[in-house]
BAZAGU-914046 format. One line per 2 residues: number of its first residue (from 1); their letters; for each residue x, y, z of C-alpha. Coordinates in nm, 3 decimals, always signed. Each point is the difference from the previous one (the first is absolute). Layout:
NUM	a	X/Y/Z; ...
# end
This chain:
1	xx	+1.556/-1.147/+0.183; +0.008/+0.234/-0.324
3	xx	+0.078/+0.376/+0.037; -0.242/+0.286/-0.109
5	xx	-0.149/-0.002/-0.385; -0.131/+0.345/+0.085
7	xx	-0.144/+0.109/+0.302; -0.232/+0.384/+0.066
9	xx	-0.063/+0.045/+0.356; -0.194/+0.250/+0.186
11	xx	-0.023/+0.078/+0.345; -0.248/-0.125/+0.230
13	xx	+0.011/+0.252/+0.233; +0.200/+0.097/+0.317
15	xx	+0.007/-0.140/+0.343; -0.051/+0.302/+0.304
17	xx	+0.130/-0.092/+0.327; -0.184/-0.193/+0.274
19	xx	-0.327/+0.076/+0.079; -0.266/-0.074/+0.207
21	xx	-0.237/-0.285/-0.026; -0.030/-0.252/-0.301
23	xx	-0.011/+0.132/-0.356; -0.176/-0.157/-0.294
25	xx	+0.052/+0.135/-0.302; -0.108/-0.105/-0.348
27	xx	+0.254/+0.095/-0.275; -0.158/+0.064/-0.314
29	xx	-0.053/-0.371/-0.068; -0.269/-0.237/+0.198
31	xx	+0.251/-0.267/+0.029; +0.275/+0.180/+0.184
33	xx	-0.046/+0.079/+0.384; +0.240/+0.194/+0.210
35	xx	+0.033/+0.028/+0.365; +0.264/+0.194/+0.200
37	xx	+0.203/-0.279/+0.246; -0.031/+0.171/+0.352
39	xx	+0.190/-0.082/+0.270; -0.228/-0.176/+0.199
41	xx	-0.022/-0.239/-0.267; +0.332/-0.111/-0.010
43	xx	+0.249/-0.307/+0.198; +0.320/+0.159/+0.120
45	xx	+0.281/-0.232/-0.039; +0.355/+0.017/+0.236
47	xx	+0.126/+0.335/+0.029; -0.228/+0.167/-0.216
49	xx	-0.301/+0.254/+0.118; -0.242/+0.246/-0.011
51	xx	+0.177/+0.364/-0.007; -0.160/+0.313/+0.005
53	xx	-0.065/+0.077/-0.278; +0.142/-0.376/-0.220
55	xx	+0.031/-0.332/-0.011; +0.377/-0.032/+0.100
57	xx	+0.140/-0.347/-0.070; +0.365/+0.028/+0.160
59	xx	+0.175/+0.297/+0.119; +0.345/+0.017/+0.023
61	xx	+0.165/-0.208/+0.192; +0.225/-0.307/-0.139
63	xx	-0.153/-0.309/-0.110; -0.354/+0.100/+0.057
65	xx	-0.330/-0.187/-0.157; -0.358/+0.087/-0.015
67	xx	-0.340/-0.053/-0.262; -0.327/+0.146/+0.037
69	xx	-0.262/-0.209/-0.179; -0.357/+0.072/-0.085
71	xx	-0.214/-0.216/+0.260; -0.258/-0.166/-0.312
73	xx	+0.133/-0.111/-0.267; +0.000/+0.226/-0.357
75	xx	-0.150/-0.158/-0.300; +0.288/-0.074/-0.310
77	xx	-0.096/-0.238/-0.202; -0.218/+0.278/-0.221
79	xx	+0.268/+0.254/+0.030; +0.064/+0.324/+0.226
81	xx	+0.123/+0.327/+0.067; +0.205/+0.115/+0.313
83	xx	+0.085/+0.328/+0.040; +0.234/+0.090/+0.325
85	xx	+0.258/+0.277/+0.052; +0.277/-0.033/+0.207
87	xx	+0.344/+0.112/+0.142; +0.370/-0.052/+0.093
89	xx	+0.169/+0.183/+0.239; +0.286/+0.019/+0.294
91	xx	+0.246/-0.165/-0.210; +0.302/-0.195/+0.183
93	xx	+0.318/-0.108/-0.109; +0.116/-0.314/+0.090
95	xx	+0.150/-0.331/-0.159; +0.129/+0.049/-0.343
97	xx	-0.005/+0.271/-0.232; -0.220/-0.107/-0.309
99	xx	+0.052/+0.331/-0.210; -0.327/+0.135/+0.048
101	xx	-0.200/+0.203/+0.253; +0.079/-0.045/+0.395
103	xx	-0.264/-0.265/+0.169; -0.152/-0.379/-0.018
105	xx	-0.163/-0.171/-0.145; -0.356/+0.093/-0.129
107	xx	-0.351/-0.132/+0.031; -0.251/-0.211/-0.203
109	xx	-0.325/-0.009/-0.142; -0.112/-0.372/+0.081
111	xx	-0.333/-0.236/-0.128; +0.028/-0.338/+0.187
113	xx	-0.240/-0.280/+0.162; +0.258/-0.078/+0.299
115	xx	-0.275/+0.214/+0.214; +0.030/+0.373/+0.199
117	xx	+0.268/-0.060/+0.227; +0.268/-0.110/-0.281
119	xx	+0.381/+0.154/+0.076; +0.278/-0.087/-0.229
121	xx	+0.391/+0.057/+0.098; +0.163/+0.335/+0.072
123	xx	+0.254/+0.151/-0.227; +0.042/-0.038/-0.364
125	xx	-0.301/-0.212/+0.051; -0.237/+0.318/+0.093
127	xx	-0.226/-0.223/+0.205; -0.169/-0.192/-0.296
129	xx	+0.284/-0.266/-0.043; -0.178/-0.351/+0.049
131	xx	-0.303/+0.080/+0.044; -0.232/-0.250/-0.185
133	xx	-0.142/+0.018/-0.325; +0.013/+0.376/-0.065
135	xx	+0.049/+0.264/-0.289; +0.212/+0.294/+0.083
137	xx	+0.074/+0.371/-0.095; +0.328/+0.043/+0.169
139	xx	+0.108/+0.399/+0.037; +0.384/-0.113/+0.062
141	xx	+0.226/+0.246/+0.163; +0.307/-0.173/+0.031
143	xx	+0.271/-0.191/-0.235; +0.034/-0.312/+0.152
145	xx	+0.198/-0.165/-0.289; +0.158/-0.350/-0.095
147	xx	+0.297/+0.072/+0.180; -0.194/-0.048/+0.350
149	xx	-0.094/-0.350/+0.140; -0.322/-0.024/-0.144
151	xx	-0.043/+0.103/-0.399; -0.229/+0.250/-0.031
153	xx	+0.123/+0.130/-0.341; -0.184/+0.308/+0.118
155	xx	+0.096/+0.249/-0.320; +0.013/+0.320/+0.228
157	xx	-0.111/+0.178/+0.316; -0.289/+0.130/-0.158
159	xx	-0.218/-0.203/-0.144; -0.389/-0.161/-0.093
161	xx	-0.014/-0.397/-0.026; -0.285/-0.235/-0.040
163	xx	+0.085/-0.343/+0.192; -0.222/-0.275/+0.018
165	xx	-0.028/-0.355/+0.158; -0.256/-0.226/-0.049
167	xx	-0.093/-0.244/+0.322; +0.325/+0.072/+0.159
169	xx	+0.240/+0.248/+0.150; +0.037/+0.300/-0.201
171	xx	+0.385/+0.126/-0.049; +0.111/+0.335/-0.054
173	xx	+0.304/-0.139/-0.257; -0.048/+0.112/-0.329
175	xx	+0.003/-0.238/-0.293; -0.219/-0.163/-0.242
177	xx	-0.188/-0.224/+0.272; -0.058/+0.219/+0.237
179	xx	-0.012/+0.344/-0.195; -0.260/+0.166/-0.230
181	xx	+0.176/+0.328/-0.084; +0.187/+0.283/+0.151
183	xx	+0.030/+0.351/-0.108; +0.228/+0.261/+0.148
185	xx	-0.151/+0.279/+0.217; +0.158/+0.330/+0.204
187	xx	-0.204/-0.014/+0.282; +0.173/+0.265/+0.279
189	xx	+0.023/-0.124/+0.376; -0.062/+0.379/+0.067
191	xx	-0.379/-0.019/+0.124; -0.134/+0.097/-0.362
193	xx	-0.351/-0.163/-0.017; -0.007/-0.224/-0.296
195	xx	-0.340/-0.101/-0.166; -0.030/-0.384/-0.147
197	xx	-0.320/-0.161/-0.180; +0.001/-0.369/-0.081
199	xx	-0.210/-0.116/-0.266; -0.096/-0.327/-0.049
201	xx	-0.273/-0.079/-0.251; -0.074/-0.348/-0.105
203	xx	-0.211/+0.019/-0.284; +0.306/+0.187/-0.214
205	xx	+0.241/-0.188/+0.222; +0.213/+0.298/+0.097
207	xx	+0.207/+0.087/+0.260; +0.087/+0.439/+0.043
209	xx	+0.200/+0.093/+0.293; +0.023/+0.376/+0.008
211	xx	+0.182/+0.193/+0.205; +0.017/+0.407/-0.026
213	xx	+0.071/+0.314/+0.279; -0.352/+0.157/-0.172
215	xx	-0.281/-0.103/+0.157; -0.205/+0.131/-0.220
217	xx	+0.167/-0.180/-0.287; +0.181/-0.348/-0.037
219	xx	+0.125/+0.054/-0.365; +0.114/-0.276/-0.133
221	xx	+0.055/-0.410/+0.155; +0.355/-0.013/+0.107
223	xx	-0.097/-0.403/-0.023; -0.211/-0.160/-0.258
225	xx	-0.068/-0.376/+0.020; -0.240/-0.155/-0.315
227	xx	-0.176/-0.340/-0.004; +0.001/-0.009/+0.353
229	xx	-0.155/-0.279/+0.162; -0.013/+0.029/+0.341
231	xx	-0.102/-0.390/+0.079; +0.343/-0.083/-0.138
233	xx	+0.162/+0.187/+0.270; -0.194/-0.003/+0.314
235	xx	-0.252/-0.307/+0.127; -0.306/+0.249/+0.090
237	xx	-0.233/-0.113/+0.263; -0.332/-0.008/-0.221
239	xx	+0.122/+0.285/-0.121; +0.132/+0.210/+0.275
241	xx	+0.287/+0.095/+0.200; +0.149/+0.182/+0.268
243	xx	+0.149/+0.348/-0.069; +0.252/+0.230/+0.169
245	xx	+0.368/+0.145/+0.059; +0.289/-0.125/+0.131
247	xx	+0.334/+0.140/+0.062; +0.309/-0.048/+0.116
249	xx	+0.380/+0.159/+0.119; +0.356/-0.139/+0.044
251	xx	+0.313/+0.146/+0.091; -0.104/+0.278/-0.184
253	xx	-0.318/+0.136/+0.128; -0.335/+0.247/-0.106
255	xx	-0.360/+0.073/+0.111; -0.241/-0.146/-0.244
257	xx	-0.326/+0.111/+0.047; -0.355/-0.041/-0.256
259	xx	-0.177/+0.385/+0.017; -0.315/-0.142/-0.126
261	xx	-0.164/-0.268/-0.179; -0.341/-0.144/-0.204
263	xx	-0.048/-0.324/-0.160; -0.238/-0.003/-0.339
265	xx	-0.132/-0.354/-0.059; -0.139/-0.083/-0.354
267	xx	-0.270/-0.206/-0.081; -0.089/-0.104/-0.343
269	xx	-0.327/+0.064/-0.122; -0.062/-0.268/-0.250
271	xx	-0.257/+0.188/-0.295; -0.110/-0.381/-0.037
273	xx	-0.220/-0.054/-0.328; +0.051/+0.234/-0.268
275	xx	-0.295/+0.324/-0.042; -0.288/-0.106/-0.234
277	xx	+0.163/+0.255/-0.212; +0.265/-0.245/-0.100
279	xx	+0.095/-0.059/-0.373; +0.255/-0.254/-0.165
281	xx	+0.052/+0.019/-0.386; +0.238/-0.309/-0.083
283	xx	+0.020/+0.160/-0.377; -0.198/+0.241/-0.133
285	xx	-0.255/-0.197/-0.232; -0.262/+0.140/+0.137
287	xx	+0.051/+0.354/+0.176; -0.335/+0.082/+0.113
289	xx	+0.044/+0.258/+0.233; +0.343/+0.096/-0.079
291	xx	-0.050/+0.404/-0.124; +0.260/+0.112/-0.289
293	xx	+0.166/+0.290/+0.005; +0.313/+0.195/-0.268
295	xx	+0.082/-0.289/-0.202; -0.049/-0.304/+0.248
297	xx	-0.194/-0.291/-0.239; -0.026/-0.324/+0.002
299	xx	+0.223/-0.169/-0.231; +0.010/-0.401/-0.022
301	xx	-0.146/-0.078/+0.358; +0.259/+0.262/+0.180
303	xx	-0.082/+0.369/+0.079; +0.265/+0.179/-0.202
305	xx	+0.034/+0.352/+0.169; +0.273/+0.092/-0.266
307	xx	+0.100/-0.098/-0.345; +0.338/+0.166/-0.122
309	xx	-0.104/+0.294/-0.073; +0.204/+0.369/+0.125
311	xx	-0.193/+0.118/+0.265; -0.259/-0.203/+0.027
313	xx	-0.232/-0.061/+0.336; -0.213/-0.241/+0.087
315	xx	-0.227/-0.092/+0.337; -0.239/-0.232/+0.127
317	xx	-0.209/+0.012/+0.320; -0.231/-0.236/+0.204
319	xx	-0.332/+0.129/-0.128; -0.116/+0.095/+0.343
321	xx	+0.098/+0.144/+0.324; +0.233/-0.242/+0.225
323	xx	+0.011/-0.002/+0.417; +0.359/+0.032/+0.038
325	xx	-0.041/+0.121/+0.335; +0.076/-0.368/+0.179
327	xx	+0.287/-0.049/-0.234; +0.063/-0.203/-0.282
329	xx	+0.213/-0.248/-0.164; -0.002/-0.003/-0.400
331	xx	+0.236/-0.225/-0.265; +0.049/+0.087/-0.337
333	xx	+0.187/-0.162/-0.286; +0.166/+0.230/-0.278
335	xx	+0.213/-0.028/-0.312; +0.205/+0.184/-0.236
337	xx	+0.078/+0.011/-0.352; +0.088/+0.169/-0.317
339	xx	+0.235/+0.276/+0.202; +0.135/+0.289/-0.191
341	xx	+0.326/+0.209/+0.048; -0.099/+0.339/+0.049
343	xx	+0.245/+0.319/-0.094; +0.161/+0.024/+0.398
345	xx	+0.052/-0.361/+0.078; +0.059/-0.115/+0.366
347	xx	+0.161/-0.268/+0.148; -0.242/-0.258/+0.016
349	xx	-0.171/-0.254/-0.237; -0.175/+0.183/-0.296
351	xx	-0.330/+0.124/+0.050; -0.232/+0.225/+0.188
353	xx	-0.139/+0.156/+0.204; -0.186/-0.260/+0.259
355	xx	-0.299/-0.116/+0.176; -0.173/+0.121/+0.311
357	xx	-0.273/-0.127/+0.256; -0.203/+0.335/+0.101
359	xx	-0.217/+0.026/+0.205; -0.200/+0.337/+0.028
361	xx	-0.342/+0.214/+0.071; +0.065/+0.288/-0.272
363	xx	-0.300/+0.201/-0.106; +0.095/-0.212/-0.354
365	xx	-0.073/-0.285/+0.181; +0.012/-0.262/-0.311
367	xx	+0.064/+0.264/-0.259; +0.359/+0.078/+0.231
369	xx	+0.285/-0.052/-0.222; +0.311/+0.171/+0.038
371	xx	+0.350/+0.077/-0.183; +0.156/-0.190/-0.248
373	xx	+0.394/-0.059/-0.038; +0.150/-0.003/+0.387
375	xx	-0.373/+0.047/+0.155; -0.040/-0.330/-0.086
377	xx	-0.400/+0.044/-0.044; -0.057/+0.123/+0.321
379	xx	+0.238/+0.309/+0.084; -0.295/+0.282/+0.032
381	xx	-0.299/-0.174/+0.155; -0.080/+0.162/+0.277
383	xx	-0.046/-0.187/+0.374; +0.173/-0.296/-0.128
385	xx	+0.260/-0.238/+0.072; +0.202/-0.196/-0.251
387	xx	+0.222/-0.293/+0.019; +0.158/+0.024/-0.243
389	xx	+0.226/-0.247/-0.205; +0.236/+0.244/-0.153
391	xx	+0.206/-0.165/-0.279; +0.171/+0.318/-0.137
393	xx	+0.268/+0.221/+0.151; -0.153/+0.346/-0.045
395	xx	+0.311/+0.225/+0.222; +0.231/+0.278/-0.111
397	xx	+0.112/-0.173/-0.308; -0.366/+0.041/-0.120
399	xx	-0.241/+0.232/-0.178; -0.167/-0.001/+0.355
401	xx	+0.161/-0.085/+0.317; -0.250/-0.199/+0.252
403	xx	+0.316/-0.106/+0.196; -0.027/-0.334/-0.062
405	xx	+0.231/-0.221/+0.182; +0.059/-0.231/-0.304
407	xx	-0.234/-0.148/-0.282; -0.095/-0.309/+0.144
409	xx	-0.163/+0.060/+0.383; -0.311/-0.021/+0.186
411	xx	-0.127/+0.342/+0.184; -0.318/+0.110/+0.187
413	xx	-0.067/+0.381/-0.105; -0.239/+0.097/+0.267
415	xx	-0.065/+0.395/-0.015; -0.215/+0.207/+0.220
417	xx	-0.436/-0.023/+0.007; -0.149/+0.127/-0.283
419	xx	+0.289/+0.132/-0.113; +0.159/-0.134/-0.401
421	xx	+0.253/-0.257/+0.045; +0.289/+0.022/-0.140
423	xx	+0.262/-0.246/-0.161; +0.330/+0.177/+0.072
425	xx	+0.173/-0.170/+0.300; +0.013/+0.199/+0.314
427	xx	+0.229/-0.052/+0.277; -0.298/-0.153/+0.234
429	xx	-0.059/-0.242/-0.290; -0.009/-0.390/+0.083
431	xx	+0.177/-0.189/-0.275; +0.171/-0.340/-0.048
433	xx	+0.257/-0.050/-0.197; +0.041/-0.365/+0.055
435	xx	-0.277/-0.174/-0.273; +0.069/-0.223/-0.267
437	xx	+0.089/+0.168/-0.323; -0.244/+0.038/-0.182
439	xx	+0.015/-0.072/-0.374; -0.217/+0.091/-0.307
441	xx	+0.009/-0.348/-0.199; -0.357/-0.083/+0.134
443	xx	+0.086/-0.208/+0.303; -0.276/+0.026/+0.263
445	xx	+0.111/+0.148/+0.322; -0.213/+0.006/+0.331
447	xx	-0.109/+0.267/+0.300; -0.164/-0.026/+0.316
449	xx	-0.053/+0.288/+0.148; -0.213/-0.054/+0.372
451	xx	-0.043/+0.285/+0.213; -0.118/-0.052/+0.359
453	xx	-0.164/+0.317/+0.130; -0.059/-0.105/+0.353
455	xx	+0.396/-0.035/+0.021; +0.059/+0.285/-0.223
457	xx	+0.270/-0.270/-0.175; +0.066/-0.026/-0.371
459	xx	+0.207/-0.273/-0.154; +0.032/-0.063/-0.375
461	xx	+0.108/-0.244/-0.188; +0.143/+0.005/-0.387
463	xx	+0.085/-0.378/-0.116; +0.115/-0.227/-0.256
465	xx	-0.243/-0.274/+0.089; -0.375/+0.052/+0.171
467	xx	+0.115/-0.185/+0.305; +0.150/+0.335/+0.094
469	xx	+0.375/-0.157/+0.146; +0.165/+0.296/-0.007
471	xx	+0.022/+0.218/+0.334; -0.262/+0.310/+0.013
473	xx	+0.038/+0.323/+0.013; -0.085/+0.150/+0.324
475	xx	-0.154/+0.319/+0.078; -0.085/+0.078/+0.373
477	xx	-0.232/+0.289/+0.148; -0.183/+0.012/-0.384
479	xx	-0.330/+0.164/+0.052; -0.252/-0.013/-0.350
481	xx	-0.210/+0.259/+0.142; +0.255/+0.231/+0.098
483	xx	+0.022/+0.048/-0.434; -0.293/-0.082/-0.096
485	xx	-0.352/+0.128/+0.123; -0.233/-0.281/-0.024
487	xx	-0.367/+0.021/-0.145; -0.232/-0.050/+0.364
489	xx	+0.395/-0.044/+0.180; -0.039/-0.371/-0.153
491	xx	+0.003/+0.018/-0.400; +0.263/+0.082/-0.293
493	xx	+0.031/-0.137/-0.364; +0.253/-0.216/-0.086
495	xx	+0.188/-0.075/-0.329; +0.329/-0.037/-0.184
497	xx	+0.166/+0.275/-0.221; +0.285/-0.013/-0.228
499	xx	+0.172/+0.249/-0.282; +0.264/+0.021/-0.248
501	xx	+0.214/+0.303/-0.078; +0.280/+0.069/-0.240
503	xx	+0.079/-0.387/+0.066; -0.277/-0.267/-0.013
505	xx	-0.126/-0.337/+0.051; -0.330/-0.148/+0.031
507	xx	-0.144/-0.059/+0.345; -0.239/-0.285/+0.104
509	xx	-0.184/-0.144/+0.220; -0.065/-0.373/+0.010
511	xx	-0.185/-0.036/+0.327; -0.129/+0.219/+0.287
513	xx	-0.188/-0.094/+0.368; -0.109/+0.235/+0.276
515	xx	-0.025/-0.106/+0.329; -0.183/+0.280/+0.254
517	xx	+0.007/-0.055/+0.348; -0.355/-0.062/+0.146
519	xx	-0.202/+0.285/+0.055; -0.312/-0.016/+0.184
521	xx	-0.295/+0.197/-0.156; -0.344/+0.073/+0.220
523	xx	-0.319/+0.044/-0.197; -0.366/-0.008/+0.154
525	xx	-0.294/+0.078/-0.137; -0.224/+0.303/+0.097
527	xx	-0.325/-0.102/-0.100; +0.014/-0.375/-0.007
529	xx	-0.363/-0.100/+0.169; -0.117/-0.383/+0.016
531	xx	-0.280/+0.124/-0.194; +0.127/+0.030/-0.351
533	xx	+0.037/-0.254/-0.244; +0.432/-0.031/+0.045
535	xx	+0.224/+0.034/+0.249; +0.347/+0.164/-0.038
537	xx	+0.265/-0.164/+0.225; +0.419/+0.054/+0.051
539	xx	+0.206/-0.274/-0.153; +0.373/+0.078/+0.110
541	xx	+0.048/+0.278/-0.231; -0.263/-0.069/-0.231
543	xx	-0.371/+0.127/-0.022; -0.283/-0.292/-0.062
545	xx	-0.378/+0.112/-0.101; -0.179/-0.322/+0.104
547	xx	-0.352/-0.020/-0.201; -0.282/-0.254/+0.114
549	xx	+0.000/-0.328/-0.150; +0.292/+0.070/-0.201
551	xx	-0.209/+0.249/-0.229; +0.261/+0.172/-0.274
553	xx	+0.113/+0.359/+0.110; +0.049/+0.213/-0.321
555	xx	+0.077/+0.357/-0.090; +0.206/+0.056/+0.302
557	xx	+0.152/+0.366/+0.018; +0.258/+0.133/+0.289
559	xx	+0.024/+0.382/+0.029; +0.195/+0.210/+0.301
561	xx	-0.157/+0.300/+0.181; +0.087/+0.246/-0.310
563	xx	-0.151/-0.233/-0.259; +0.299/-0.150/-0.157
565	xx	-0.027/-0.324/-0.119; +0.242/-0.329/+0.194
567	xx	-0.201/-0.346/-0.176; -0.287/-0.036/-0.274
569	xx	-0.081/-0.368/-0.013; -0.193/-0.096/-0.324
571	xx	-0.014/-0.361/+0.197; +0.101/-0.054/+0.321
573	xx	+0.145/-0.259/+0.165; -0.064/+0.086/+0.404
575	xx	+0.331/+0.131/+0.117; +0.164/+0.312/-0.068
577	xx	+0.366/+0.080/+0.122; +0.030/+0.283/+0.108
579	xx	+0.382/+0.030/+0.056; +0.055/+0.345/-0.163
581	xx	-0.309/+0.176/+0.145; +0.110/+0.301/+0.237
583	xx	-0.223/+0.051/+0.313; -0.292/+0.120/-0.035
585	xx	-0.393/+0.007/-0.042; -0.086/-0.238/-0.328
587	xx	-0.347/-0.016/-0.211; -0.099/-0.326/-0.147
589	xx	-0.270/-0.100/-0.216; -0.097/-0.295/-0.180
591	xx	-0.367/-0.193/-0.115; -0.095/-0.362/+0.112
593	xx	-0.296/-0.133/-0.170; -0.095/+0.287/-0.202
595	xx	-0.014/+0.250/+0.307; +0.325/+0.252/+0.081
597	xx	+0.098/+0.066/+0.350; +0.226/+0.282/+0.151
599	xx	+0.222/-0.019/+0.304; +0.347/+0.071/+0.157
601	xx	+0.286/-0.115/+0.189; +0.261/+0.188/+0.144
603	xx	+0.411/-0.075/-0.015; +0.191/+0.038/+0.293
605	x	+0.344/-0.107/+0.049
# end
């Protein structure tokens, strides 16, 4: 499984301690659903029970065993989240010393199918060892090493590992068939309450285990896992499993006991067909309702944003309002060519500065254009975001330092609503690193870029080829509308921006699609009567005038409540989408057979 490309995670929230009665709670997306495990809903396995105030799986006496499982199974296959918190305490000493902190042996997080009364092997096994076809998070607490009778190659005494066995007994040695990763922890057997999240998601097919003393704040994953696939580890039953602890002691002993614990199952929400308000341009031969801005023209069927020019800008935008709200997924081709050496050279390929997908509701709305050089065309709109392609290294060696990481790396610059964004890399700034190098000898290079809202989840992709091999990045707990302010909460233009500075190059596009997630609009009409000569009916999100026997419907004119203008139809050819129309209260008037007629429909999403 590859390691991290980059990685910006946010918390979900916190975990409080047991309470009372089932909770449901929705967590900023639709598709994720928490519930707090209480204990009435759990299988207690062996010597573990019900405490007070925890779930304690052994105590600490020698060579004890228990698991508590959750009674239904937990969806996977989707992905998760588990949050528990948990701790170690009444250490004993006994068997060998293995260098680290008194006590034995630890406890694990376990998904399996073997069913709710499941019990491994004491010991260095911690009460998961054979179970069938499981994935574990093992919190080991003792050394057992390959000088005992079994080679458990255990690094430390303190430690995370991801074990897996597919349709047979799991083992707790670690090497490459039964091991993920491990990573080293300091996890005191003092009673300290520790605070872990696992996050599984499995449309960007990561693993996070996080593990902090904060729990208002995980930080970091101590454990990253990419292109995770969780059917090559674990046969789920239609997509379930059972979940739960186990734990185990030896010779040397400790309590291990889980303070509390909720399980967040994710569901995808498949956006199915793309919005009406989709648009593909394969080249730019025609680029009817494309809207120019700066320098952006068309120049030999591609939309050149920049010729080589110092300081040049360019921009283009969809000609209308997008929904963005349901998410998105959008590819674009570019090229590069005739790059220039400015006076402060970097370390990358000649050229400058880069291109950028924005997507933003300024009060410019198509007019918005911002800074040349290091703004790349968009630094300085205002309730944007820009993902930005940024092929210059503009840092301390520079006229202006935006803290770029290097001269060839993808970022998302995501500032606050209605606020300017800016270009200069802040510390909360997600950037790869790891894209193909881009060159400026005209060789076409290709983006995806697919956003889905309802998981808050952002991956891109920045490619050689337009089958898009390479791994994504991945950018967790990405909200669009925590940035940018939506027209109605469900519109924002879109476009591409690019600039040259001291160093230059010409930037193009060769193709460009936008794929919306469906959004449902809800028109009726106020005064529609079966007594007039037409009918006006609701066609997905389209608007039909339906005129008796087919009669032509000219001189059609849409206006909003303040008189301002939305269609004018010369002709008219008996739908009208009405994609980019805000709510509201809409006039409409139009002649059949010589005689005009008035009414209105209303927009209500």
């Amino acid at each position: 499984m590859r390691k991290l490309l980059l990685i910006a995670i946010f918390c979900l929230g916190t975990i409080s301690a047991f309470a009372k009665g089932k909770v449901v709670q929705k967590i900023s997306q639709d598709s994720i659903v928490c519930n707090l495990v209480e204990p009435e809903d759990c299988n207690y396995i062996n010597h573990a029970y019900r405490s007070d105030s925890t779930y304690l799986l052994t105590d600490n006496e020698t060579f004890r065993k228990g698991a508590v499982w959750k009674r239904e199974k937990v969806k996977i296959q989707s992905g998760f989240i588990t949050e528990f918190s948990f701790k170690i305490s009444k250490p004993y000493f006994g068997g060998k010393d293995d260098g680290g902190y008194t006590g034995a042996d630890g406890f694990a997080l376990v998904i399996q199918t073997e069913g709710d009364s499941a019990i491994g092997v004491p010991g260095g096994c911690m009460g998961y060892y054979l179970i069938e076809n499981a994935l574990v998070v093992e919190f080991d607490q003792y050394k057992n090493s390959g000088d005992d009778s079994v080679a458990w190659n255990d690094p430390n005494g303190n430690h995370v590992a991801v074990q897996w066995a597919k349709n047979q007994g799991v083992s707790g040695m670690h090497n490459a068939e039964n091991s993920v990763d491990i990573v080293e922890t300091d996890i005191h057997p003092d009673g300290t309450i520790y605070y872990c999240k696992v996050d599984f998601d499995s449309v960007g097919q990561y693993f996070y285990i996080y593990l902090s003393e904060n729990s208002a704040d995980y930080g970091k994953p101590i454990l990253e896992l990419h292109e995770f696939d969780v059917n090559k580890l674990i046969d789920l039953d239609r997509g379930y499993a059972y979940m739960g602890f186990t734990a185990a002691t030896g010779r040397a002993t400790e309590y291990h006991e889980i303070v509390s614990w909720r399980i967040c199952e994710k569901y995808i929400v498949d956006a199915g067909e793309c919005d009406s308000a989709y648009f593909k341009f394969s080249d730019f031969a025609n680029a009817d309702g494309i809207y120019f801005n700066g320098m952006a023209q068309v120049v030999e069927n591609k939309v050149e944003l920049t010729d080589p020019s110092d300081y040049a800008s360019g921009a283009v935008w969809r000609d209308r309002a997008i929904p963005v709200v349901n998410g998105f997924e959008t590819i674009f081709s570019i090229s590069l060519s005739k790059p220039t050496k400015g006076q402060y050279p970097d370390a990358s390929d000649v050229g400058a500065d880069g291109i950028a997908l924005v997507i933003q509701n300024s009060p410019n709305g198509l007019n918005a254009l911002g800074e040349s050089g290091g703004g790349l065309g968009y630094s300085g709109i205002s309730n944007a975001v820009a993902f930005e392609i940024d092929l210059f290294a503009n840092d301390q060696y520079q006229l202006e330092d935006k803290k770029d990481p290097n001269g060839n790396h993808f970022a998302v610059m995501a500032g606050e609503k209605n606020q300017k964004i800016s270009s200069t890399h802040a510390e909360n700034c997600l950037i790869s690193t790891d894209i193909p190098t881009i060159k400026s000898n005209g060789t076409p290079y290709y983006v995806k870029i697919k956003y889905v809202s309802q998981r808050q989840l952002l991956i891109a992709w920045v490619s050689e080829t337009p089958d898009f091999s390479e791994s994504p990045a991945i950018y967790a707990d990405f909200d669009l509308q925590d940035h940018v302010e939506l027209l109605d909460d469900v519109f924002a233009y879109v476009g591409l921006t690019a600039a040259t500075g001291d160093a230059t190059q010409n930037h193009d596009i060769l193709s460009w699609s936008f794929c919306p997630g469906y959004y449902s609009y809800r028109i009726s009409s106020a005064e529609n009567s079966f007594n007039k000569p037409y009918k006006i009916a609701e066609i997905g999100d389209m608007i039909s005038i339906n005129s008796p026997d087919n009669a032509e419907i000219l001189n059609l004119v849409i206006t909003d409540a303040a008189g301002n203008r939305y269609a004018k139809f010369t002709e008219y050819d008996n739908m009208i989408n009405l994609c980019s129309y805000p709510n509201g209260v809409y006039y409409i008037s139009f002649d059949i057979a010589g005689k005009t007629y008035f009414d209105k429909f209303l927009i209500c999403r």
